[in-house]
C-alpha positions as CSV (number, residue, x, y, z in Angstrom):
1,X,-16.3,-7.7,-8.4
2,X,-13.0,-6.1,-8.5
3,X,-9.9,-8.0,-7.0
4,X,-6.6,-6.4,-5.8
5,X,-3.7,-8.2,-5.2
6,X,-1.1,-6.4,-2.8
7,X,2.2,-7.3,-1.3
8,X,2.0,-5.1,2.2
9,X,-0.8,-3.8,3.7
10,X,-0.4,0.3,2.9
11,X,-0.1,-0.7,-1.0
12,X,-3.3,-2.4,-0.5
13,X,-5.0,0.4,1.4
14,X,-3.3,3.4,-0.7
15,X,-4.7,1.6,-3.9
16,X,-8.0,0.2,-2.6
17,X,-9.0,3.7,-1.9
18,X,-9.0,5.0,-5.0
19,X,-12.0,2.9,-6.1
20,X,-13.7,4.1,-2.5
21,X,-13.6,7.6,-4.2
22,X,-15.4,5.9,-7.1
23,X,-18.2,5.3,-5.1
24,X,-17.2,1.7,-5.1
25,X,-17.7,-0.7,-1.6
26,X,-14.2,-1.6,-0.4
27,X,-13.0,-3.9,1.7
28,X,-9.2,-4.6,2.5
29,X,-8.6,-8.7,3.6
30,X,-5.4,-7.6,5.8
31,X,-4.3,-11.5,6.1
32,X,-4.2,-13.6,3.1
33,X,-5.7,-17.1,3.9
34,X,-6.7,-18.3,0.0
35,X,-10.0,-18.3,1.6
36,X,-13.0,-16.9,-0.9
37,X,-16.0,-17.8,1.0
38,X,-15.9,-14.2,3.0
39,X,-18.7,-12.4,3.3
40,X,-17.0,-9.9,2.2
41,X,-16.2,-11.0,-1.5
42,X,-20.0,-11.0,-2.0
43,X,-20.8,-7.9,-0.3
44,X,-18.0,-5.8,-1.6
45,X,-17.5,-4.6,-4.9
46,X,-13.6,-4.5,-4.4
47,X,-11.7,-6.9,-2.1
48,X,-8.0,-6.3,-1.8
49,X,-6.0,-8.6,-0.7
50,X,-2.7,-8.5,1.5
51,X,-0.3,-11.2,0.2
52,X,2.3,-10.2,3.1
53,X,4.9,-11.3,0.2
54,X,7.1,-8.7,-0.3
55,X,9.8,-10.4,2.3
56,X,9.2,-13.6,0.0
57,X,11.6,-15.2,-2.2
58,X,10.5,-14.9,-6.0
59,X,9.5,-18.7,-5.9
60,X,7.2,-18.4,-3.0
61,X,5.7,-14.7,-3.6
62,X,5.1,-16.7,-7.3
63,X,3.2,-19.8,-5.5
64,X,1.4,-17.5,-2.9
65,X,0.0,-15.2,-5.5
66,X,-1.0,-18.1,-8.1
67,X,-2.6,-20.0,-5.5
68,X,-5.3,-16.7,-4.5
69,X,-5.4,-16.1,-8.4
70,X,-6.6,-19.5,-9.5
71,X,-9.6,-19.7,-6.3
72,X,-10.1,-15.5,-7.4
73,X,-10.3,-17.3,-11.1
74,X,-13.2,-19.3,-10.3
75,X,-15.3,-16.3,-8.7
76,X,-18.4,-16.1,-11.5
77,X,-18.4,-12.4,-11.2
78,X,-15.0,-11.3,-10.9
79,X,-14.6,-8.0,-13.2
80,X,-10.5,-8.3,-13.2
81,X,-7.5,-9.0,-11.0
82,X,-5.4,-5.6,-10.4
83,X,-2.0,-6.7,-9.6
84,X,-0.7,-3.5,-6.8
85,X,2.9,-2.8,-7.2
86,X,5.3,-1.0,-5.3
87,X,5.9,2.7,-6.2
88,X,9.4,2.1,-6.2
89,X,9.1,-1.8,-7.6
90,X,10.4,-3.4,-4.5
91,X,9.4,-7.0,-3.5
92,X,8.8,-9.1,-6.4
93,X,6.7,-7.3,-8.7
94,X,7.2,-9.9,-11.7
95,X,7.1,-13.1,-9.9
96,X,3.9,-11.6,-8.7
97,X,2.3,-10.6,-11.9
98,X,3.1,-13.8,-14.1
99,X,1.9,-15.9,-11.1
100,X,-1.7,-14.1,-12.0
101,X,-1.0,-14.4,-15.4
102,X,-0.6,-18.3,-15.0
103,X,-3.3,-18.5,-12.7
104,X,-6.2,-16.7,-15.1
105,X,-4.8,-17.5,-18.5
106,X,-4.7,-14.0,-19.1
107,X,-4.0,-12.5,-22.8
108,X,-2.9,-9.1,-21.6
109,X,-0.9,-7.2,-19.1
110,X,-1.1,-3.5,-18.2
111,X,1.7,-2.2,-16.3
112,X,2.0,1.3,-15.1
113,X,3.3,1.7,-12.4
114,X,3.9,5.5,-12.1
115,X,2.4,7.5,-9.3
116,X,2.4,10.7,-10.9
117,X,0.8,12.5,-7.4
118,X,3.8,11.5,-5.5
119,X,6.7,12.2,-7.8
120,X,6.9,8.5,-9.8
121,X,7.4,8.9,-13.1
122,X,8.2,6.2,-15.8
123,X,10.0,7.1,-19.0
124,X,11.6,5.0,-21.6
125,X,10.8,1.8,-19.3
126,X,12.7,3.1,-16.5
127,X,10.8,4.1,-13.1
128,X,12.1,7.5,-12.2
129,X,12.4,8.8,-8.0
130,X,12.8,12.6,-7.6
131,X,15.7,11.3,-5.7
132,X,17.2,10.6,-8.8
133,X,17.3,6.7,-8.2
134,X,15.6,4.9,-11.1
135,X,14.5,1.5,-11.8
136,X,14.4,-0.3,-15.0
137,X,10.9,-1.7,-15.4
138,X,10.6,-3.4,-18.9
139,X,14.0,-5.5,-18.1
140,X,12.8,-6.7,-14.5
141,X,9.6,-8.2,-16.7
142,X,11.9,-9.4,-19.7
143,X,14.2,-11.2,-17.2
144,X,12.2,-12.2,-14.1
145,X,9.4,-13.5,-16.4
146,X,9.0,-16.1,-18.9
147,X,6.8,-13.4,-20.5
148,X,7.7,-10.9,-23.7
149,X,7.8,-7.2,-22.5
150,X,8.0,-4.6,-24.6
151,X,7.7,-0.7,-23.5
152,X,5.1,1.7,-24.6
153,X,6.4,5.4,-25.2
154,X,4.7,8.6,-24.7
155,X,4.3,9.3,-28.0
156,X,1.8,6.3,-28.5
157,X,0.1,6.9,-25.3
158,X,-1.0,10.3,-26.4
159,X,-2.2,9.5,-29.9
160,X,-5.5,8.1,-27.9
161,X,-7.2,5.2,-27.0
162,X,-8.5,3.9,-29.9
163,X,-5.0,4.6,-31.2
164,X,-2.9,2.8,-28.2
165,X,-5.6,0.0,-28.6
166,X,-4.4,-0.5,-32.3
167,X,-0.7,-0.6,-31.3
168,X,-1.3,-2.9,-28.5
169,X,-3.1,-5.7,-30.9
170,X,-0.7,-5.4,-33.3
171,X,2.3,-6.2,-30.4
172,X,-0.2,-8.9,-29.5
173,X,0.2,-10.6,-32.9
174,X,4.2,-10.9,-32.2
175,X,3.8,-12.2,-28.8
176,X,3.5,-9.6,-26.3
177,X,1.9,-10.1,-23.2
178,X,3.4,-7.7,-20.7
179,X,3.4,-4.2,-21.8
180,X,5.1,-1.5,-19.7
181,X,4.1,2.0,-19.8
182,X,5.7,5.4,-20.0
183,X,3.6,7.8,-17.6
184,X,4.6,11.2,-16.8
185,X,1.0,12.2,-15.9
186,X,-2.5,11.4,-14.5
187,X,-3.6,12.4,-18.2
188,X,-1.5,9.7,-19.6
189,X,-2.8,7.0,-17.0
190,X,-6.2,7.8,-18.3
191,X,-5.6,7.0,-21.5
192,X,-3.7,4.2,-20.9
193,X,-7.1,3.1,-18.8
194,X,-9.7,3.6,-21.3
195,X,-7.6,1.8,-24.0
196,X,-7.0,-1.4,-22.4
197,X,-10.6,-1.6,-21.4
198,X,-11.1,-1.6,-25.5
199,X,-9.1,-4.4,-25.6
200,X,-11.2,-7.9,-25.7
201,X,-10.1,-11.2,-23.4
202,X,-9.2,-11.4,-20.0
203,X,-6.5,-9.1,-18.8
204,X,-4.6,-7.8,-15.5
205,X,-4.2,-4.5,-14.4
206,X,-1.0,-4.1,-12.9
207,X,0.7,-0.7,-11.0
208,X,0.6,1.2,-7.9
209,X,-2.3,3.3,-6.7
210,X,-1.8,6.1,-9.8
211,X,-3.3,3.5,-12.5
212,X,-5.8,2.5,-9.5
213,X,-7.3,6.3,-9.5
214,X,-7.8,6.6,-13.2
215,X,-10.6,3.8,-13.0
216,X,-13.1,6.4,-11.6
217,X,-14.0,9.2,-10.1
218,X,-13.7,11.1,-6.9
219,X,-16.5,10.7,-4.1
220,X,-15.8,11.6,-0.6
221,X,-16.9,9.6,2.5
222,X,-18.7,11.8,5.0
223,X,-17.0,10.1,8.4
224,X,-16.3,11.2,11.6
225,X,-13.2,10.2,13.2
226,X,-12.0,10.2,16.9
227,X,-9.7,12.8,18.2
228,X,-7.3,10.7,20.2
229,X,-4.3,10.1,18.3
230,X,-1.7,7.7,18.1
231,X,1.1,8.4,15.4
232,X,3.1,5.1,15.0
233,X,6.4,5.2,13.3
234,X,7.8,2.0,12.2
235,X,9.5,3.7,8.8
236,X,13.1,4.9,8.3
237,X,12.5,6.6,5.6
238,X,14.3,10.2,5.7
239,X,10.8,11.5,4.6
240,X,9.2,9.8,7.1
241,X,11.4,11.7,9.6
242,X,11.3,15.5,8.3
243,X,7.3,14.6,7.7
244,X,7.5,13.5,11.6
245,X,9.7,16.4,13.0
246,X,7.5,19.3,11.3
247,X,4.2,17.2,12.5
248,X,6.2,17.8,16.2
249,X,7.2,21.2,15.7
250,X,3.7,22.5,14.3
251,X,1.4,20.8,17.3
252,X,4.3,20.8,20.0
253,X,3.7,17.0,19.8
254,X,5.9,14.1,22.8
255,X,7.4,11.2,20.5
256,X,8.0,8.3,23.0
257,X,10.6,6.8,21.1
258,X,10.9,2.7,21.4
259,X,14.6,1.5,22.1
260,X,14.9,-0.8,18.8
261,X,18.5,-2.6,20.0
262,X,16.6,-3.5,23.4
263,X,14.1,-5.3,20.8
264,X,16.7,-7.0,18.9
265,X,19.0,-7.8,21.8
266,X,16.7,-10.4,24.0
267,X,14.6,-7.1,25.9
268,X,11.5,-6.6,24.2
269,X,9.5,-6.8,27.2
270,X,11.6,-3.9,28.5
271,X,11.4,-2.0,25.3
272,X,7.5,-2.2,24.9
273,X,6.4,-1.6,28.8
274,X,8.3,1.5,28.6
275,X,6.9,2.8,25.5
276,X,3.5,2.3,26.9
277,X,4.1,3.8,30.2
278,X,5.3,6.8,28.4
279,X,2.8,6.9,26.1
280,X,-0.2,6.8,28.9
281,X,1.5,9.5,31.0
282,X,1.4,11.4,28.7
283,X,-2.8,11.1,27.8
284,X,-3.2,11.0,31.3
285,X,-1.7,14.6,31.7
286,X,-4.3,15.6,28.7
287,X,-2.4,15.1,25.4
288,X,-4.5,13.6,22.9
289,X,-1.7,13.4,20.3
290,X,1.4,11.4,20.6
291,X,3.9,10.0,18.4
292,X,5.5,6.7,19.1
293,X,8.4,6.2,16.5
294,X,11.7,3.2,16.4
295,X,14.5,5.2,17.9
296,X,16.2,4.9,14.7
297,X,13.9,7.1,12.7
298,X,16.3,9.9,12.9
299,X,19.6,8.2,12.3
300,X,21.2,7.7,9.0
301,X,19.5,5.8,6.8
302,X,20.0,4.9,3.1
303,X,17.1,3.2,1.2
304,X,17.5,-0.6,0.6
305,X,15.3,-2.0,-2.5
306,X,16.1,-5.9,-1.6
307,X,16.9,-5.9,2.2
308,X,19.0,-9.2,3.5
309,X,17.6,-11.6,5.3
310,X,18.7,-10.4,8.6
311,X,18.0,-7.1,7.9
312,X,14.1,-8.3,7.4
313,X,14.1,-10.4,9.9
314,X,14.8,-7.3,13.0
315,X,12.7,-5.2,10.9
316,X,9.8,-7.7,12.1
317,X,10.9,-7.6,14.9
318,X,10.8,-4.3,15.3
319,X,7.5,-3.7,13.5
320,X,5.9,-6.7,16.0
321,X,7.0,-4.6,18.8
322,X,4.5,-1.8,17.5
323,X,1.7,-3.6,17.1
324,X,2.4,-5.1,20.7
325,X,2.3,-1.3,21.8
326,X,-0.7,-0.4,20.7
327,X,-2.7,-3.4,21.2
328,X,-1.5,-2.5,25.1
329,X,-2.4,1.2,24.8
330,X,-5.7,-0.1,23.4
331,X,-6.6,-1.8,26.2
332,X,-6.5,1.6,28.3
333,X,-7.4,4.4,25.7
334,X,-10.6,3.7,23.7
335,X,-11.6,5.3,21.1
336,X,-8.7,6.3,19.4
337,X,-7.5,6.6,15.9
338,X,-4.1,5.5,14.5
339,X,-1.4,6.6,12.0
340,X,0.7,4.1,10.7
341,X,3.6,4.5,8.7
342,X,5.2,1.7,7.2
343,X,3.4,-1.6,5.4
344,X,4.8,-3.7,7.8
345,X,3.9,-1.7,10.9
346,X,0.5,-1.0,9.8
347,X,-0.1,-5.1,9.3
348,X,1.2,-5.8,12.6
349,X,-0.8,-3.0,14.4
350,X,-4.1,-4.9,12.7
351,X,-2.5,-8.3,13.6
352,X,-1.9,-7.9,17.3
353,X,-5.9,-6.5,17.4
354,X,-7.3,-8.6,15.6
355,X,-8.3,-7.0,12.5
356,X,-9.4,-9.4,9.9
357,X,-10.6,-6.4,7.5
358,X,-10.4,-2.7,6.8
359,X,-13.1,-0.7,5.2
360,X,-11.7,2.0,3.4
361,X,-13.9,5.5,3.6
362,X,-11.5,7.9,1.9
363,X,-8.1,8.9,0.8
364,X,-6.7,11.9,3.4
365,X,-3.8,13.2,0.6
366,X,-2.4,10.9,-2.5
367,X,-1.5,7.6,-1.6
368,X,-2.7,8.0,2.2
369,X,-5.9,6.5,3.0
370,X,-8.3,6.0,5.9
371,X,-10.7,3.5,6.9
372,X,-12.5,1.8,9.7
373,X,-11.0,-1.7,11.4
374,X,-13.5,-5.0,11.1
375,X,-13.3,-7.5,13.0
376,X,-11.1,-8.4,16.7
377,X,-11.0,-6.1,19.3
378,X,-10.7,-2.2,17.7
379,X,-13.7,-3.1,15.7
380,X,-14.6,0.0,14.4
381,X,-11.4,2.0,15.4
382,X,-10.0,4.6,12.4
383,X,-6.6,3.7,11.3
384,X,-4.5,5.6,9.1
385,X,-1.6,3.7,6.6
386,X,0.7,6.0,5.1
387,X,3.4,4.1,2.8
388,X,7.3,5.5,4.3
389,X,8.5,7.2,1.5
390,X,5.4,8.6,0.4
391,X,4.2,12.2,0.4
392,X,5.5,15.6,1.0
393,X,6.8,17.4,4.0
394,X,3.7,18.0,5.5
395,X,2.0,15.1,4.7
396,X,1.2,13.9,8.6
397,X,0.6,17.9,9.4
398,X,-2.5,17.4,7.0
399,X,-3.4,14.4,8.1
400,X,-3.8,15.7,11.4
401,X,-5.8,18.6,10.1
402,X,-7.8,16.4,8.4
403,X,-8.7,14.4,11.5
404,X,-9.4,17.7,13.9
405,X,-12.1,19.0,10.7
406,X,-13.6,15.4,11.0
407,X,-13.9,14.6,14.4
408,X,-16.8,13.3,16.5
């Protein structure tokens, strides 16, 4: 068995699918509970695992994530621990790994965290955005660890496994655990992949879904999905909005859009009944696709790595409200199949029904999966998680298509 250790729940699903293409069983354990007893850890060949922990402070993401590592440790046929990272190394990404580290007395540390497929690139140690925002990998691991990381260049990468495998013993020797990655494409991953399956002793794997995809091979699910949709918005991301307005424009799509300062200011009740009463007129007069977004999905918005306290605190808030929402629209519209964007939104839209699991049956464009919800009251119900910054333009425009050419 495979185990993946993410910090949100769209990093776990955008990562657990790539081994569903393999042909591997996957299972996604929305709501971390240290408990290893599942069925589904003996009838899965890859459990993921949704730490929640990105909000964390580096002390407790560190003790939540050594806790599951040392009970994951004692698992007789565990294969490796992959360590899912944010794209854009938000959370805490080297608490996180050395707590695994710790945990499974492991020799070796892969990172590479590029995602080639959506734009993430890493060169000379330092994540780079097509925004032009980048992110200095090897020194988050030199100084938020008590680990030695050293940065692995192109050039290396492409002399070839056997090659990179050399290099990486010989760092080894001088006290090298942690070793960071340059990636500038899928090519590159591979390698990277095949060499440090050459190397002997227990290691972790450690990056976002691009490394995740490189350890097999494509197979697609043949599902079919329900055609009543319900597009929930919980991201601010500025993609998330143009990928949202051309969704509207191309299928003449109604957003209900949820009044987020009647959330934070003492209303909620107010704010959610409204948004389902608009919602269900709306199916009620025949529309089988609707958006419901935060009202502040179109409003400025600048990208926040380390939000405060505050700030995290009326994103729950916010992202509790949606999963309140369509547990209620639920209730009166069955089947139905959701898009969520936004880890956060997409864990409370499985909280709030109930959803102890989700099995993953394919991956719609890179980095957005779909799978079926176990367990509580949508058992069975198709649910879409789609990461906010992730993909291009038309990114929820395909996923739509993909949903009408797969429907019941």
């Amino acid at each position: 068995m495979i185990a993946i250790i993410a910090d949100d729940l769209t990093g776990a699903n955008d990562t657990g699918v790539q081994y569903k293409k393999n042909g591997y069983s996957t299972t996604v354990k929305i709501m971390n509970d240290n408990d290893i007893t599942s069925k589904m850890f003996k009838t899965s060949d890859v459990v993921v695992i949704n730490t929640d922990s990105r909000p964390l402070s580096s002390k407790d993401a560190y003790n939540t994530v050594y806790s599951l590592a040392k009970n994951l440790d004692t698992l007789d046929d565990i294969e490796y621990i992959y360590k899912k990272v944010d794209s854009l190394m938000r959370g805490n990404p080297a608490p996180e790994l050395e707590a695994i580290i710790d945990a499974t007395e492991a020799k070796v540390a892969i990172v590479a965290s590029a995602f080639p497929d959506n734009g993430r690139i890493v060169t000379d140690g330092t994540l780079m955005m097509p925004d032009n925002k980048h992110v200095d990998i090897t020194n988050i691991f030199n100084t938020e660890t008590k680990k030695k990381a050293v940065n692995v260049r192109i050039i290396n990468i492409r002399e070839g496994a056997e090659s990179l495998k050399a290099y990486m013993e010989r760092q080894m020797e001088n006290g090298t655990s942690i070793f960071v990655f340059d990636t500038i494409s899928n090519e590159d991953l591979a390698i990277i992949s095949d060499a440090s399956m050459l190397i002997e002793g227990k290691k972790v794997f450690c990056g976002s879904a691009g490394l995740a995809k490189q350890l097999g091979r494509k197979k697609k699910a043949e599902i079919k999905y329900d055609d009543t949709v319900f597009i929930v918005v919980g991201s601010r991301s500025a993609t998330t909005a143009h990928q949202v307005r051309l969704a509207k424009e191309t299928f003449k799509l109604p957003i209900v859009l949820v009044n987020s300062n009647d959330i934070i200011e003492d209303r909620y009740e107010k704010a959610v009944t409204d948004a389902v009463e608009r919602s269900l007129e709306f199916y009620n007069n025949g529309q089988k696709l609707v958006i419901v977004a935060i009202d502040s999905l179109f409003q400025e918005y600048t990208l926040v790595l380390r939000e405060s306290g505050t700030d995290t605190e009326k994103s729950l808030k916010i992202a509790q409200s949606l999963g309140d929402i369509v547990k209620r629209l639920y209730n009166d519209i069955k089947p139905v199949t959701f898009i969520a964007t936004g880890g956060d939104t997409a864990f409370q839209i499985c909280d709030f029904l109930g959803s102890d699991g989700m099995e993953l049956t394919d991956e719609i464009v890179p980095g957005v999966p779909i799978g079926i919800l176990r367990e509580g009251i949508a058992d069975g119900s198709s649910m879409v998680t789609k990461s906010g910054g992730f993909g291009e333009e038309d990114t929820i425009v395909k996923v739509i298509n993909y949903l009408r050419v797969n429907k019941k």
